[in-house]
N, C-alpha and C positions, 0 to 999 in steps of 0.2 A: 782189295786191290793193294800191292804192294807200292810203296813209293813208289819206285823207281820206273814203275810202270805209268804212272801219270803222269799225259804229257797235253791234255785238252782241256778246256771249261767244264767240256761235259764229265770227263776225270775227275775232276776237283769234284765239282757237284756231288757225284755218287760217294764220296768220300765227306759229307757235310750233311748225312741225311741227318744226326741230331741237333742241329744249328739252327739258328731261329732265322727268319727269311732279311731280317738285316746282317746279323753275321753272315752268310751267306754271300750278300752283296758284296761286303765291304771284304770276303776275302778274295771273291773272281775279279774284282775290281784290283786288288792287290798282286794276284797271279798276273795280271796284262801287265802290270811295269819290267819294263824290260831290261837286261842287263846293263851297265852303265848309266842307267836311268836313280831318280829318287822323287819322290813324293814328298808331301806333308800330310798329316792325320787332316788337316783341314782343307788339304786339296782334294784327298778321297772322299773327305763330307759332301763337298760339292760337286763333285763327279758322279756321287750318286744319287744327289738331288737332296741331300738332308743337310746343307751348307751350314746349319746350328751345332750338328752332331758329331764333332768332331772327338769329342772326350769319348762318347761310345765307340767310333772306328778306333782307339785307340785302345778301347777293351775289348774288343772284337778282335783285334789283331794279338794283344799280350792272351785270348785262347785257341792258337792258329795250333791246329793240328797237324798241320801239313808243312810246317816250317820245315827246312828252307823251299820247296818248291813251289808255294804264297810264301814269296821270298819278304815278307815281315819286317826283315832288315834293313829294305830298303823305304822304310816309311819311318819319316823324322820328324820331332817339332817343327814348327815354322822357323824356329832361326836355325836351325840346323843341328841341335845337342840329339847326339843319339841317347835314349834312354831306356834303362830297366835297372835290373839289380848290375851290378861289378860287374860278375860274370857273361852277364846276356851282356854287356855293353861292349864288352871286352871280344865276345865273340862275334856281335854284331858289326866292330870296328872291323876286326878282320876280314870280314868278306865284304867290306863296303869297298875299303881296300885292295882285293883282292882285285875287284873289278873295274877298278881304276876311278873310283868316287876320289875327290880332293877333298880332303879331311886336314882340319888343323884342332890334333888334340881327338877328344871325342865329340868336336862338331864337322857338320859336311859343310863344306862351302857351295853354297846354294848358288847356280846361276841357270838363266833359260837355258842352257845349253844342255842339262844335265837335269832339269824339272822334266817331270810327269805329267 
């Protein structure tokens, strides 16, 4: 299936058949955050019941195949530092931005308004 042709849960899925049933989780879990929205690695821990497992969501997501539609950029540390290498950071600033995320620098400013 091409990108751009996926637009469902069940989309994503058929595009995850080599992922292990937690990567999986943690990326349909990822696909529902909606535009102008952000998460934390530790908010998706807990939204899928592994409230420990946050370090793994957070390797689950740096091998997101489907980037940007498990829109991945919008999942941040708990204080808000977007992270990866420069470049990911730099492109992930841009569409957090893009979306009208409030950002100071490359952290989000986190408020319920804008949480997942």
């Amino acid at each position: 299936m091409i990108k751009n042709e996926i637009k469902t849960k069940e989309d994503v899925l058929k595009n995850l058949q080599n992922k292990t049933e937690f990567e999986k989780t943690v990326l349909i879990k990822t696909f529902e955050i909606p535009k102008g929205k952000v998460s934390t690695y530790k908010e998706i821990a807990k939204k899928i019941g592994r409230p420990r497992a946050y370090r793994a969501v957070a390797n689950a997501l740096h091998k997101n195949p489907l980037a940007p539609i498990v829109p991945c950029h919008r999942v941040v540390r708990s204080n808000g530092q977007i992270v990866g290498t420069k470049e990911a950071v730099k492109a992930r600033r841009a569409l957090l931005e893009k979306e009208g995320i409030p950002l100071i620098g490359n952290r989000v400013i986190i408020s319920p308004e804008i949480l997942f």
